[in-house]
KESEPA-713848 format. One record per residue (C-alpha): residue number from 0; x, y, z. Coordinates in pm, whole numbers, plus 50000, padded with zeros to 5 digits. Layout:
N
NUM:X:Y:Z
...
# end
This chain:
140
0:15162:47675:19828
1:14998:47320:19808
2:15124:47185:20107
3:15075:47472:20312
4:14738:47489:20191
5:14700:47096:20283
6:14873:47215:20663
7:14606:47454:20727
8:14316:47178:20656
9:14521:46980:20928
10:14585:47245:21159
11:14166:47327:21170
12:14119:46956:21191
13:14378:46918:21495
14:14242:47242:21609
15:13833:47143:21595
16:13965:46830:21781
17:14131:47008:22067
18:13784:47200:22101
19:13606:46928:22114
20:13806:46743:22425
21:13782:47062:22581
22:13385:47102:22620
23:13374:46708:22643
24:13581:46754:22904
25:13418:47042:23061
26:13110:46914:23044
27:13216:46600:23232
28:13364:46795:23527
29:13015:46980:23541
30:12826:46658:23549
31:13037:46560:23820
32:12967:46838:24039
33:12623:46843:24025
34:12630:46465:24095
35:12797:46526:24378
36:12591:46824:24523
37:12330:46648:24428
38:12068:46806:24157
39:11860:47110:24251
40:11848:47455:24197
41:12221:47528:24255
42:12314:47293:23938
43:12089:47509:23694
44:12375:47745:23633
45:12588:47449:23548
46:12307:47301:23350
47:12247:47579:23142
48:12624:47585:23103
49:12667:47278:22928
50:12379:47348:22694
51:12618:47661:22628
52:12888:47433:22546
53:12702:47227:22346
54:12615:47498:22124
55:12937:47649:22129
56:13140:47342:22052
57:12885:47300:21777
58:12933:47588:21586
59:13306:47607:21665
60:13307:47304:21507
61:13110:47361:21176
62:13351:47663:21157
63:13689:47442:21138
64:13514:47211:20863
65:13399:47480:20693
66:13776:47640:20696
67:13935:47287:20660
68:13708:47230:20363
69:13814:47541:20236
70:14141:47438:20200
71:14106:47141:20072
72:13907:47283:19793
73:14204:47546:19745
74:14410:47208:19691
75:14243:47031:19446
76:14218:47357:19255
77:14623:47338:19263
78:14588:46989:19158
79:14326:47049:18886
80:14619:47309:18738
81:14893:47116:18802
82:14698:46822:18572
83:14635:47106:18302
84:14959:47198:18290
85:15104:46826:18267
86:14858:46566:18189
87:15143:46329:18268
88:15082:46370:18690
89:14717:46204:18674
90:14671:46402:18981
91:14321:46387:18984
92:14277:46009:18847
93:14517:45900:19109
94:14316:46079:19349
95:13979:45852:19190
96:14184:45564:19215
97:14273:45576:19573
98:13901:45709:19689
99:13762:45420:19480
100:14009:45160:19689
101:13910:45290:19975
102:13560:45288:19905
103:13573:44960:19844
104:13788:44808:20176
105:13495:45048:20360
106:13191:45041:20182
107:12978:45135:20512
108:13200:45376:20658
109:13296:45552:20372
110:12974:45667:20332
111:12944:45833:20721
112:13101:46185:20699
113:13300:46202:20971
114:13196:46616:21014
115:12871:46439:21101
116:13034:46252:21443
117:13164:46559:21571
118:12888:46699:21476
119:12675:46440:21689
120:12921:46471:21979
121:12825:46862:22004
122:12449:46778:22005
123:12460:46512:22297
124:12669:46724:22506
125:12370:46989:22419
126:12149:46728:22508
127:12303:46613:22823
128:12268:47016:22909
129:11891:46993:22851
130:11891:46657:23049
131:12059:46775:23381
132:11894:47102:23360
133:11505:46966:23369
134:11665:46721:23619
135:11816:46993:23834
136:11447:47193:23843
137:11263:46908:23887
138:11511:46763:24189
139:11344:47035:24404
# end
């Protein structure tokens, strides 16, 4: 039950990734486009797409942490028993011990949750929306 617990925190991981490329990519072939028509009125509709995306991605996002989270809590909870049952694993101290190592080879980046990056990507691809869209209505 553990590990398929664990393979379900990857699969929403692997899974908010894929998203993620998607509207990045999306949102690159729209930015094309209305470069190359040049901006105006025609490009609001692709404008106010990418703002969609943006949005979209965002919460699809938060939704695959929030599940991948999920799981990972549903892990430790295994582990927590597992140590109860057999104080001999050290489950949870080995798990200290290897978060504290890390820690310490990546003191900065440790501390930058990496839910926050995709997060960020979400927002600029928002704010690239907002961007091409007062661009587009002001272009005329």
């Amino acid at each position: 039950m553990w590990k398929e617990i664990r393979e379900h925190a990857r699969q929403h991981e692997a899974q908010r990734s894929i998203a993620t490329n998607m509207v990045l990519l999306l949102t690159s072939a729209s930015v094309g486009l209305m470069v190359t028509v040049k901006f105006g009125y025609r490009t609001v509709p692709l404008a106010v797409a990418i703002i969609l995306l943006g949005a979209f991605g965002f919460l699809l996002s938060a939704k695959h942490y929030e599940r991948s989270q999920r799981s990972t809590a549903l892990a430790v909870e295994f582990e927590r028993r597992l140590d109860e049952m057999d104080e001999a694993l050290q489950i949870a101290a080995t798990r200290r011990a290897g978060e504290s190592i890390n820690e310490s080879a990546h003191p900065l980046l440790f501390k930058i949750r990496l839910n926050k990056l995709w997060s960020a990507l979400h927002v600029l691809v928002f704010l690239v929306g907002v961007t091409t869209l007062v661009m587009s209505l002001v272009a005329e």
